[in-house]
Structure formats: C-alpha cells, structure tokens
N, CA, C and O atoms as a GROMACS GRO file, in nm:
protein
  492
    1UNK      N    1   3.479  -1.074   1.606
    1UNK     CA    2   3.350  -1.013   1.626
    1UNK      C    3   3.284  -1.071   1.750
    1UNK      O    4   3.290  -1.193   1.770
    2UNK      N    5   3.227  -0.998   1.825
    2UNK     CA    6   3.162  -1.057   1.981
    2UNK      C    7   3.029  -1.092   1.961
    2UNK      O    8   2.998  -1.077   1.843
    3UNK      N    9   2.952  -1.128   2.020
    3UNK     CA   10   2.838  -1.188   2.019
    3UNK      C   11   2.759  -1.053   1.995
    3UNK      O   12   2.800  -0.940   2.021
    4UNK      N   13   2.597  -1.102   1.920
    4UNK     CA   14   2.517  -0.937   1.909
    4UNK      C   15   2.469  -0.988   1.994
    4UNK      O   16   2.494  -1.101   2.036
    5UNK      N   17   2.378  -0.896   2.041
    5UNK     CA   18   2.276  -0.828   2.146
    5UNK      C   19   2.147  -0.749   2.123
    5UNK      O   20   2.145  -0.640   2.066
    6UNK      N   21   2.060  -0.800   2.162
    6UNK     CA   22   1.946  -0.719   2.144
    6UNK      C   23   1.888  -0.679   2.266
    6UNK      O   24   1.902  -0.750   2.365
    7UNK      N   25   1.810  -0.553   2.270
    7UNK     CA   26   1.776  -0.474   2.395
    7UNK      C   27   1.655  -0.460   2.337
    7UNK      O   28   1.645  -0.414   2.224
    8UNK      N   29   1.512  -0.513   2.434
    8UNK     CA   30   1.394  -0.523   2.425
    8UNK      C   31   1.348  -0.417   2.533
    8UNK      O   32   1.288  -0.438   2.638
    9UNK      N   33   1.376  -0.342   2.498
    9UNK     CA   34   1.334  -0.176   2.579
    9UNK      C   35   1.201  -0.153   2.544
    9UNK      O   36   1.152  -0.055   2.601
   10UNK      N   37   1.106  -0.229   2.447
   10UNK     CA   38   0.978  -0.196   2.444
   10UNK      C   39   0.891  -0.335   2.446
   10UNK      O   40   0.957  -0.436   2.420
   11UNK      N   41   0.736  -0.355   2.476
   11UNK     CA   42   0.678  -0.454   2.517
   11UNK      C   43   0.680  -0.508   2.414
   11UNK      O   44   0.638  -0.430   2.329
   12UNK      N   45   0.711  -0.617   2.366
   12UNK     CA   46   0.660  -0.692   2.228
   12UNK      C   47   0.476  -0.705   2.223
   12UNK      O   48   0.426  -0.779   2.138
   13UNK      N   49   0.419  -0.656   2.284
   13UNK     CA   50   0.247  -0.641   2.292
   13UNK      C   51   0.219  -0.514   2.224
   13UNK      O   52   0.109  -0.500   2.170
   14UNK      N   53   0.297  -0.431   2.221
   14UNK     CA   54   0.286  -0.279   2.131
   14UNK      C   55   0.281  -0.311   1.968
   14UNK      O   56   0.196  -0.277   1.886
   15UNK      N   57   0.400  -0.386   1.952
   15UNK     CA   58   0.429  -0.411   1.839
   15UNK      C   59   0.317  -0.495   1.776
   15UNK      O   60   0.254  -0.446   1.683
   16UNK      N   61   0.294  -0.596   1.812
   16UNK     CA   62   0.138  -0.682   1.818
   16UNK      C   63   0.034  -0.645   1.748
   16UNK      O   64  -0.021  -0.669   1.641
   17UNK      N   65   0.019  -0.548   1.885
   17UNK     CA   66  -0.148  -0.539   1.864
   17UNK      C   67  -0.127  -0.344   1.756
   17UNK      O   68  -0.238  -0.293   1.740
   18UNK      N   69  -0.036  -0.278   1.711
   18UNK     CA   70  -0.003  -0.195   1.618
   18UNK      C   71  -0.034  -0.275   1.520
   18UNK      O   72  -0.154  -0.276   1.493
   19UNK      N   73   0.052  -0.363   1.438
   19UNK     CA   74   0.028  -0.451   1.318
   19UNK      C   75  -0.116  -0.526   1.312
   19UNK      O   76  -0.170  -0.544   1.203
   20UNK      N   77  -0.179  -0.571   1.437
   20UNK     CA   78  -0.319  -0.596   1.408
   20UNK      C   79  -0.378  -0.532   1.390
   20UNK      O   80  -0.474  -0.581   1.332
   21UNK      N   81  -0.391  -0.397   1.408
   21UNK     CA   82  -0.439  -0.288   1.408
   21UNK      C   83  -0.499  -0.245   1.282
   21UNK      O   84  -0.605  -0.198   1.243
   22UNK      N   85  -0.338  -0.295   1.212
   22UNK     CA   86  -0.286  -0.217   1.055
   22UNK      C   87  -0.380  -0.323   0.985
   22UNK      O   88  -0.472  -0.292   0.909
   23UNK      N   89  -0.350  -0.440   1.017
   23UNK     CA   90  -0.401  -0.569   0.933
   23UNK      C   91  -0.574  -0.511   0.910
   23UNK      O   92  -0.625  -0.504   0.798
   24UNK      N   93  -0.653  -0.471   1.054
   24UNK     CA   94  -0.755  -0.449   1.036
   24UNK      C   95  -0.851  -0.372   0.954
   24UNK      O   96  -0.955  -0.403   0.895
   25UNK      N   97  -0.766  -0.236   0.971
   25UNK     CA   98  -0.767  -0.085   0.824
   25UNK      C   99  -0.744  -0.149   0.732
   25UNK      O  100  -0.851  -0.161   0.672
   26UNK      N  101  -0.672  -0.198   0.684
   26UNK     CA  102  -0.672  -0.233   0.568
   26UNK      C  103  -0.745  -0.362   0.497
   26UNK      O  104  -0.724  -0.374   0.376
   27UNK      N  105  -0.838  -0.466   0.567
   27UNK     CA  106  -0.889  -0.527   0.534
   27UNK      C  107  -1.042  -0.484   0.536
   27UNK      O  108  -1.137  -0.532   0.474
   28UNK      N  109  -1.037  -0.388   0.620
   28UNK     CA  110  -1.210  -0.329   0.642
   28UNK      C  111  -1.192  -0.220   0.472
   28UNK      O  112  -1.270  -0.213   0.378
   29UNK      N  113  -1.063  -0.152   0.492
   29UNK     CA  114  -1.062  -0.090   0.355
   29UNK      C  115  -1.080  -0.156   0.208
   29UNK      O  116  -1.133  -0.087   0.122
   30UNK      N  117  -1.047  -0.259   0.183
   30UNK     CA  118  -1.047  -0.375   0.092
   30UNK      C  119  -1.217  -0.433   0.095
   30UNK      O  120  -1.283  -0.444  -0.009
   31UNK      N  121  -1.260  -0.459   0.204
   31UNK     CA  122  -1.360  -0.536   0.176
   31UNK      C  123  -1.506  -0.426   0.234
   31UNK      O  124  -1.617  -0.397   0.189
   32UNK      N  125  -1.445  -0.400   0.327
   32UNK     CA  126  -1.570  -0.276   0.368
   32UNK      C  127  -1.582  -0.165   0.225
   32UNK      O  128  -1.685  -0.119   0.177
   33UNK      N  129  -1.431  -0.141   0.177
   33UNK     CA  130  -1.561  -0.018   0.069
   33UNK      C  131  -1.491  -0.022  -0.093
   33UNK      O  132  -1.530   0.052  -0.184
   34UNK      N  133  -1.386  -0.122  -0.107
   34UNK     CA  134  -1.285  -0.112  -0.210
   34UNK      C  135  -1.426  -0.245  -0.277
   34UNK      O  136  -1.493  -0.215  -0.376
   35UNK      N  137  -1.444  -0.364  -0.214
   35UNK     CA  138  -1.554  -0.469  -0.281
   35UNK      C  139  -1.638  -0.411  -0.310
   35UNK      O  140  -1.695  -0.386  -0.417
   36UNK      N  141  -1.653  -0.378  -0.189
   36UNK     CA  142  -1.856  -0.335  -0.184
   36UNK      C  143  -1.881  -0.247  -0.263
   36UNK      O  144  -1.995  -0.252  -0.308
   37UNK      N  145  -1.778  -0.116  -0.320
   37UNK     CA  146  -1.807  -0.021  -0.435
   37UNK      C  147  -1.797  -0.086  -0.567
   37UNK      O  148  -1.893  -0.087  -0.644
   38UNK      N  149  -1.694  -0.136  -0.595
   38UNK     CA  150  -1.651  -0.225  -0.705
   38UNK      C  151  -1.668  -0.355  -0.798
   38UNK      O  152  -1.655  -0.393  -0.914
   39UNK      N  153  -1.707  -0.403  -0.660
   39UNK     CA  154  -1.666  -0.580  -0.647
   39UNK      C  155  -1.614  -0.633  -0.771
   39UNK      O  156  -1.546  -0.542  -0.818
   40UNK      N  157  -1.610  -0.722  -0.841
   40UNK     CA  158  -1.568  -0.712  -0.958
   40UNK      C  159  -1.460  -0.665  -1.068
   40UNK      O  160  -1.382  -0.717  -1.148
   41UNK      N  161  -1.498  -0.539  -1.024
   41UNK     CA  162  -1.383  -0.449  -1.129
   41UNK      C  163  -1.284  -0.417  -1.044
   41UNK      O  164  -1.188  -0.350  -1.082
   42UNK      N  165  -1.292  -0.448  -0.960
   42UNK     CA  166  -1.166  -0.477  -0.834
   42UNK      C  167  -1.063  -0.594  -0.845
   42UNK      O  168  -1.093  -0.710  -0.816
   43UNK      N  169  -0.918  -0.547  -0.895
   43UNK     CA  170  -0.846  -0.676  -0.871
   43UNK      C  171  -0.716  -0.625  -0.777
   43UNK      O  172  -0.652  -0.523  -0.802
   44UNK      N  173  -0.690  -0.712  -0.668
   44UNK     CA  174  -0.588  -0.706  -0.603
   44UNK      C  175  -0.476  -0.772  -0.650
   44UNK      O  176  -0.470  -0.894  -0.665
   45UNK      N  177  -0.362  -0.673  -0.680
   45UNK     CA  178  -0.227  -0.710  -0.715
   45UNK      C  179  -0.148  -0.711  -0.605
   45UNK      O  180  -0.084  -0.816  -0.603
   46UNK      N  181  -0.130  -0.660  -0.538
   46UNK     CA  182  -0.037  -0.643  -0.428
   46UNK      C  183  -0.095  -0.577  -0.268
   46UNK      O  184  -0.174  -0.482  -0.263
   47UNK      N  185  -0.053  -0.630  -0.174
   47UNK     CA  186  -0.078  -0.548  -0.035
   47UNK      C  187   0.060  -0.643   0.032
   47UNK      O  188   0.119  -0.750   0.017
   48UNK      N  189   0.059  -0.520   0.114
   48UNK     CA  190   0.152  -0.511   0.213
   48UNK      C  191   0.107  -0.451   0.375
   48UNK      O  192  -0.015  -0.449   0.393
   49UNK      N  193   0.170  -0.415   0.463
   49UNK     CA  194   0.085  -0.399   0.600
   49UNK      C  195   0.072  -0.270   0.575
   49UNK      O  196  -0.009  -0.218   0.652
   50UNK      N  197   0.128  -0.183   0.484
   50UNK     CA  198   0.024  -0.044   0.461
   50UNK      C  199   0.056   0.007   0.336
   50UNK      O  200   0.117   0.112   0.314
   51UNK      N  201   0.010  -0.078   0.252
   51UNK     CA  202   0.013  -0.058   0.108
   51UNK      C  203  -0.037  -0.116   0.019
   51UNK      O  204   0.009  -0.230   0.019
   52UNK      N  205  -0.130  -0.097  -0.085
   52UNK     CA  206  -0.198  -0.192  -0.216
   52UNK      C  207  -0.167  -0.151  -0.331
   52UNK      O  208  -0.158  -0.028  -0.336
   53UNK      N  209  -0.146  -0.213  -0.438
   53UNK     CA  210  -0.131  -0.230  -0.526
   53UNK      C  211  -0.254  -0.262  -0.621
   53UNK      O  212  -0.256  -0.379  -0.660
   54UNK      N  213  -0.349  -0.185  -0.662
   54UNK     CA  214  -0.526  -0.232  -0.700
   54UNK      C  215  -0.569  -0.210  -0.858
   54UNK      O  216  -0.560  -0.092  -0.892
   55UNK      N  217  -0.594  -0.261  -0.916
   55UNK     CA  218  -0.652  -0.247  -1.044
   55UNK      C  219  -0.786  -0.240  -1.045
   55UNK      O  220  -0.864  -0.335  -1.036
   56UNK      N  221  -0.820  -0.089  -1.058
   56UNK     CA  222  -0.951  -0.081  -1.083
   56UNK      C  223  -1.032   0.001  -1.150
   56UNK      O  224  -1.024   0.123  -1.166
   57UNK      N  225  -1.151  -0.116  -1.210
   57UNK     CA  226  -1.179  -0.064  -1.346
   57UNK      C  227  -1.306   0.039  -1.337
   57UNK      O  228  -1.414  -0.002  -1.295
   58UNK      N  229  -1.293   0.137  -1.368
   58UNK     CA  230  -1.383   0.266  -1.336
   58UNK      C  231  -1.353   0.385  -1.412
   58UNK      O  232  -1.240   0.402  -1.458
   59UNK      N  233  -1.461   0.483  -1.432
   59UNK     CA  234  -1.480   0.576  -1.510
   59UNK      C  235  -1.363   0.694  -1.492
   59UNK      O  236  -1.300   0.742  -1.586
   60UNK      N  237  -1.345   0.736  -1.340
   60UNK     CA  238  -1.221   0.824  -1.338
   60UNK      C  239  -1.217   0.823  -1.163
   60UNK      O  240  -1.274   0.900  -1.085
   61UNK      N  241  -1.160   0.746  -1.144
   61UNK     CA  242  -1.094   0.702  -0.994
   61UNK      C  243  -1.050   0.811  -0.896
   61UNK      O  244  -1.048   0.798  -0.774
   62UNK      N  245  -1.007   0.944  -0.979
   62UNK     CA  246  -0.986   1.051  -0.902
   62UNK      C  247  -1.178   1.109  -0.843
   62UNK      O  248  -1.232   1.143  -0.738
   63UNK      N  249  -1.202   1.098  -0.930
   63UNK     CA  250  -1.339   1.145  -0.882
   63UNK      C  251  -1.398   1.040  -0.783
   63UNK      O  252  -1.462   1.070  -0.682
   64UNK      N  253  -1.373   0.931  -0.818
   64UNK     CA  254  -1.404   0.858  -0.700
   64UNK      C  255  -1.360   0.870  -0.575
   64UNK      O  256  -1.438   0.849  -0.481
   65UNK      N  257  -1.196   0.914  -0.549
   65UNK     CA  258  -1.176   0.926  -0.442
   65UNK      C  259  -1.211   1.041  -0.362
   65UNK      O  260  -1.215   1.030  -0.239
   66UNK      N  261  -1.239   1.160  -0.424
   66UNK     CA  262  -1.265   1.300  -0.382
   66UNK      C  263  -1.426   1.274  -0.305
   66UNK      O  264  -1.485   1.341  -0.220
   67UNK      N  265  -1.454   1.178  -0.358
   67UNK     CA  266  -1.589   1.219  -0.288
   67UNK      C  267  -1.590   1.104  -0.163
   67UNK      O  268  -1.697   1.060  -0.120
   68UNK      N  269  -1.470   1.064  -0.114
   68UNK     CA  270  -1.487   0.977   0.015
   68UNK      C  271  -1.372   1.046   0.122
   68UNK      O  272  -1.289   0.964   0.162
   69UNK      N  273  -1.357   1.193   0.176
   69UNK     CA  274  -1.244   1.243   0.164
   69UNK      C  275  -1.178   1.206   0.356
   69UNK      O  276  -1.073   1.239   0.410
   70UNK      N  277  -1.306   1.120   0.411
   70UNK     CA  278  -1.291   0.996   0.534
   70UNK      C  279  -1.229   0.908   0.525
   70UNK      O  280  -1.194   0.836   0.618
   71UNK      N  281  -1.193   0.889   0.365
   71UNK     CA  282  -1.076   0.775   0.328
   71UNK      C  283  -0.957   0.780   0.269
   71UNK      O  284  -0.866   0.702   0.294
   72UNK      N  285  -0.949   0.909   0.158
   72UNK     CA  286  -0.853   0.983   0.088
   72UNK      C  287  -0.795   1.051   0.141
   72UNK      O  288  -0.863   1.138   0.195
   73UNK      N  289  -0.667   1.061   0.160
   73UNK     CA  290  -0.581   1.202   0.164
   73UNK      C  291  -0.546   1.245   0.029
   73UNK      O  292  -0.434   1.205  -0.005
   74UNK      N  293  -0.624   1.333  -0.080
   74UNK     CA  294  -0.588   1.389  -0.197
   74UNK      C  295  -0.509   1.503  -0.162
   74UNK      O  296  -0.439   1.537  -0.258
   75UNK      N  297  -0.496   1.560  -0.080
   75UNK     CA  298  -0.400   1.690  -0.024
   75UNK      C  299  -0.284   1.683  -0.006
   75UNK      O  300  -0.208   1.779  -0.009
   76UNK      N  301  -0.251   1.563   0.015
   76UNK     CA  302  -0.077   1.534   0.084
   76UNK      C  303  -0.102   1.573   0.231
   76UNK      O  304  -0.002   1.633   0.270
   77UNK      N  305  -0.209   1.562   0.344
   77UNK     CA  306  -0.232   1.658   0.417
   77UNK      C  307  -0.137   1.511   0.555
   77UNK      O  308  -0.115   1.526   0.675
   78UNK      N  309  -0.116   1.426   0.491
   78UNK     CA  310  -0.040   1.337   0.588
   78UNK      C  311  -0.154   1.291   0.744
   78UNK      O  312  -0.112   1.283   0.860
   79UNK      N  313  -0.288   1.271   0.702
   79UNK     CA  314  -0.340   1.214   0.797
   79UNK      C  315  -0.369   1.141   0.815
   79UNK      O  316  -0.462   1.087   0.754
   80UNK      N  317  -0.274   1.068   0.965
   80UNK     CA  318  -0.298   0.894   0.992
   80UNK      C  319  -0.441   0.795   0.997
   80UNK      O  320  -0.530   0.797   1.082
   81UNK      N  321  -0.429   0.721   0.894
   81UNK     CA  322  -0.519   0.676   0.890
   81UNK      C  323  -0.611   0.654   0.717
   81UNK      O  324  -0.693   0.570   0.682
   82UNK      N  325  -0.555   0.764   0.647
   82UNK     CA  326  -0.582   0.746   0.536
   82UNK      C  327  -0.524   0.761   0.429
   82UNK      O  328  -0.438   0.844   0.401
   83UNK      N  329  -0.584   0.652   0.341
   83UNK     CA  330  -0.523   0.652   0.203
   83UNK      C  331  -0.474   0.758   0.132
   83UNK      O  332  -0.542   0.861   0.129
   84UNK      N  333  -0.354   0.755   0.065
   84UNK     CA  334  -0.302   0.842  -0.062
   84UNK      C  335  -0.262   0.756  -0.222
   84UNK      O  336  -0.251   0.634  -0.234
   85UNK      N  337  -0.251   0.818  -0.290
   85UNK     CA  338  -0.215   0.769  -0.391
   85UNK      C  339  -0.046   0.842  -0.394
   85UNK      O  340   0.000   0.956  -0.395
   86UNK      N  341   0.016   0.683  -0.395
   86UNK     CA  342   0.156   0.750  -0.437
   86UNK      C  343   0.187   0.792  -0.605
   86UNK      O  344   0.257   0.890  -0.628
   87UNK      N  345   0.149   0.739  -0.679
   87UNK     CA  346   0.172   0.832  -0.840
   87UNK      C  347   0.039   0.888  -0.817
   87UNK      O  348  -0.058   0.813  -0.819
   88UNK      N  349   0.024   1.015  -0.796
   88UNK     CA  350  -0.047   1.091  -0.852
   88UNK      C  351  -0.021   1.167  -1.008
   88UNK      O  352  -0.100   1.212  -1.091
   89UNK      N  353   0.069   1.162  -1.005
   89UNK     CA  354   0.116   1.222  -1.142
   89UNK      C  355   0.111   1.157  -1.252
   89UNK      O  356   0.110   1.222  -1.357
   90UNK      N  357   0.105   1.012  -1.255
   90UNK     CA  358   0.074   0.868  -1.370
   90UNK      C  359   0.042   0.794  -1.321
   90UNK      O  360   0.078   0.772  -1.205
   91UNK      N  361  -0.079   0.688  -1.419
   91UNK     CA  362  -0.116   0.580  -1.390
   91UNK      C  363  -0.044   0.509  -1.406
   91UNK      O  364   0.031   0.516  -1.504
   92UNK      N  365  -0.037   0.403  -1.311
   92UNK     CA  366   0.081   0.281  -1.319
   92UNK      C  367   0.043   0.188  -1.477
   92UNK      O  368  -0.076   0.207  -1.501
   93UNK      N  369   0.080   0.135  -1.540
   93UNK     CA  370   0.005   0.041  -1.637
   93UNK      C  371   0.066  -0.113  -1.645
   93UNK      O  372   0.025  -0.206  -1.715
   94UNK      N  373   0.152  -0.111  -1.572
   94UNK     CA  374   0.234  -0.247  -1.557
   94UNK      C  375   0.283  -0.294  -1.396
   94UNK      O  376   0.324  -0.200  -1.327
   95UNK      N  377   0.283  -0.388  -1.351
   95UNK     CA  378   0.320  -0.387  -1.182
   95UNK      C  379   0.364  -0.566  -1.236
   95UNK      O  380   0.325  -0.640  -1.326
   96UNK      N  381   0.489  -0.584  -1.094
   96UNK     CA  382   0.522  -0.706  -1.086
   96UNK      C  383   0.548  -0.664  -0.963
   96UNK      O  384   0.592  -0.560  -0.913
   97UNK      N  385   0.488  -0.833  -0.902
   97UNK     CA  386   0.501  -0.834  -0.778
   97UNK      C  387   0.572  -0.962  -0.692
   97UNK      O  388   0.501  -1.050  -0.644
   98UNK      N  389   0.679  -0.962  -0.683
   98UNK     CA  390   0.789  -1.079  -0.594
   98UNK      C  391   0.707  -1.138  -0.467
   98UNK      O  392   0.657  -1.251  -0.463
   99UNK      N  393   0.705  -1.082  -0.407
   99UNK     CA  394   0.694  -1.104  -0.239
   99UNK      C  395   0.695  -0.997  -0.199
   99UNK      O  396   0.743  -0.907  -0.268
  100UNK      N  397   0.629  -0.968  -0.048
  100UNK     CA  398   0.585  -0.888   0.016
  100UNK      C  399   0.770  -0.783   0.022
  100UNK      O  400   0.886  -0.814   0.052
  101UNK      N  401   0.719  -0.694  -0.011
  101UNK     CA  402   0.820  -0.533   0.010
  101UNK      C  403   0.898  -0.549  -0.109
  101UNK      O  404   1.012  -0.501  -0.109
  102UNK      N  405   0.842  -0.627  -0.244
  102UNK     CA  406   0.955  -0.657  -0.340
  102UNK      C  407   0.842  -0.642  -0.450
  102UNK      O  408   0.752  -0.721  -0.479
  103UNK      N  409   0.882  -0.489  -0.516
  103UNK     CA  410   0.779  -0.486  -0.652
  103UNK      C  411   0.857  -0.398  -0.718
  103UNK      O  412   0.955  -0.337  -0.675
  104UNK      N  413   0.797  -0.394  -0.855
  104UNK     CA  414   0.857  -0.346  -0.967
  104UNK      C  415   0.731  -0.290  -1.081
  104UNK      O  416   0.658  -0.373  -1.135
  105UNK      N  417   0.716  -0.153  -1.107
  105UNK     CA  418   0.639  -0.104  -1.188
  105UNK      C  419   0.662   0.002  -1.240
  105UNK      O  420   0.741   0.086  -1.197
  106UNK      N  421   0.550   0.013  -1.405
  106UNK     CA  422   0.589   0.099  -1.485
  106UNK      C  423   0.489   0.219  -1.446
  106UNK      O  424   0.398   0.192  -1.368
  107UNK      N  425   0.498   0.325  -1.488
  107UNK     CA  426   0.401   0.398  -1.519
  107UNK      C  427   0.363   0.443  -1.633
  107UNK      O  428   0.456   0.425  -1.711
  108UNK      N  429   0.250   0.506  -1.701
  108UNK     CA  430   0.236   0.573  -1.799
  108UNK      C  431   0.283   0.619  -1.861
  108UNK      O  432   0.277   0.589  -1.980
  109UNK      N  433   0.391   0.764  -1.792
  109UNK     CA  434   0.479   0.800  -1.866
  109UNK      C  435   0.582   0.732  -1.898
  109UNK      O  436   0.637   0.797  -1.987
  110UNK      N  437   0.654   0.620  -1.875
  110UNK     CA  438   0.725   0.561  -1.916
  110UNK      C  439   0.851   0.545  -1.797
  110UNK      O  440   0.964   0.505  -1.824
  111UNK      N  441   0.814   0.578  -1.686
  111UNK     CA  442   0.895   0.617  -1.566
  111UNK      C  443   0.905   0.461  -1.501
  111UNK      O  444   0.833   0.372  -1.547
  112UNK      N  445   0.968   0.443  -1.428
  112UNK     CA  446   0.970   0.286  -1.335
  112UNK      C  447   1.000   0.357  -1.165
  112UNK      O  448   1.049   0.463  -1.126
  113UNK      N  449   0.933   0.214  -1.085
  113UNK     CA  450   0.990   0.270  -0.935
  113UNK      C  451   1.012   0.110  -0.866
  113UNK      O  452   0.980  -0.002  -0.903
  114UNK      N  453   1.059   0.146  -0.789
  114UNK     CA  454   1.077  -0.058  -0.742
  114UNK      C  455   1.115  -0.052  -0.623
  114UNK      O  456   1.172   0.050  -0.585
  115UNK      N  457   1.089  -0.169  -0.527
  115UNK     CA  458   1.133  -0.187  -0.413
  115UNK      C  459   1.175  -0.311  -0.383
  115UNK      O  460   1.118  -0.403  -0.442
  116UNK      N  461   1.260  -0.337  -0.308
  116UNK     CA  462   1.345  -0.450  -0.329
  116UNK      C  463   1.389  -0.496  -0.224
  116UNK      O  464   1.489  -0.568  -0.231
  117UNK      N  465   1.317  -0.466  -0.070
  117UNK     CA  466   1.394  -0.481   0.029
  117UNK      C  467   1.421  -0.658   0.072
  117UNK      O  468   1.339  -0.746   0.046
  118UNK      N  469   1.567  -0.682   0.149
  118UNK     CA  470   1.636  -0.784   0.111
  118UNK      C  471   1.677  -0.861   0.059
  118UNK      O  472   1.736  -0.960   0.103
  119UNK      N  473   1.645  -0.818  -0.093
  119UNK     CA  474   1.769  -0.859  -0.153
  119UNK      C  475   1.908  -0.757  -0.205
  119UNK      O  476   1.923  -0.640  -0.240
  120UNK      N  477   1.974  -0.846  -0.191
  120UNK     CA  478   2.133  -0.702  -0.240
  120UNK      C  479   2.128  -0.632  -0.386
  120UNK      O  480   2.066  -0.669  -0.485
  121UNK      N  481   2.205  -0.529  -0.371
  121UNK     CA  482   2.175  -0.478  -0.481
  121UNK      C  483   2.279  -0.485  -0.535
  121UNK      O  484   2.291  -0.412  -0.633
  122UNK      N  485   2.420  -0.591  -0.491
  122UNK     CA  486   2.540  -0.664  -0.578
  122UNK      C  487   2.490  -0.751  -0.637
  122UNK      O  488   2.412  -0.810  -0.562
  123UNK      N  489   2.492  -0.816  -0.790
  123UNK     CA  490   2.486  -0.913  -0.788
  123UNK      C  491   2.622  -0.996  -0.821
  123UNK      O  492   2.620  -1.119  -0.820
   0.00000   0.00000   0.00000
C-alpha cells in the first residue's frame, strides 16, 4: 500500500468559520428562545453541530412550534436555517446518548433509530 494523500483544494477558513456559524444557530436557538420560553421544563439530552435531542415539558409542543414558523420547518419545506422535527410521527420516550454522532432511541410506538458513527458494526 503507498502512502495516502490528501488534497486541500479548499481554504480550511471555509470550513471554520461554517461550523462557527452552526455553533452560533444553535446556541442562540437553545438559549435565545428554547430557555427563555421554557427555562426549566427544558432539559438538554443531546446536541450535536446540527442536531438536539430536548425534553420538553409542555402542553402540546406541536402547537408550540406552529406558532414560531421563523424557526420551524413543520412542512418538510427544507429551509436552511430551520428547525424540523425528525419523528414527527412519535414521540421519542427513551434516548441514550454515547458521544457526539452516537445515540440510541425509542419511540412511542415502539420503533428504535440509532446512530453510531465510528464504531464498526462487526463485533
């Protein structure tokens, strides 16, 4: 096998200041309106650079989100920049969380989904 190689064909300053970017949305999202609506009944289980994992305790959360629709994508309408809920179809009721890109949860209906990146899936 020959030596690898890597080809830096793009600025490592793109990459940078993108992920600070991300870091920023999502901490203004967390503390700008996920606290400040909640505080309290807010518990963070999991985040990742564009993803949370949130337990929160409220009357019916869909209605909550419909009425912030500057923050929601309830449509699937795929616009950058805002939140979706990936189970829309069940509430999660169980979550475990490894390390960042490594979780494991149930849903309601009794369904599971997991992510597992680097580790093998031989054991």
């Amino acid at each position: 096998m020959g030596k690898a190689s890597v080809t830096l064909n793009k600025p490592i300053i793109v990459g940078a200041s993108v992920l600070g970017l991300s870091k920023l949305h999502m901490y203004r999202f967390w503390y700008g309106y996920i606290k400040e609506r909640y505080g309290d009944n807010a518990q963070l289980g999991y985040m990742d650079t564009d993803s949370f994992i949130i337990l929160i305790m409220t009357e019916d959360i869909y209605k909550d989100m419909a009425e912030r629709p500057d923050i929601f994508d309830l449509n699937d309408s795929k616009t950058i920049g805002l939140f979706k809920d990936e189970t829309p179809d069940s509430v999660i009721t169980e979550s475990f969380h490894i390390r960042a890109k490594s979780y494991y949860y149930i849903l309601a209906d009794k369904s599971t989904r997991s992510k597992h990146k680097r580790v093998s899936k031989r054991v």
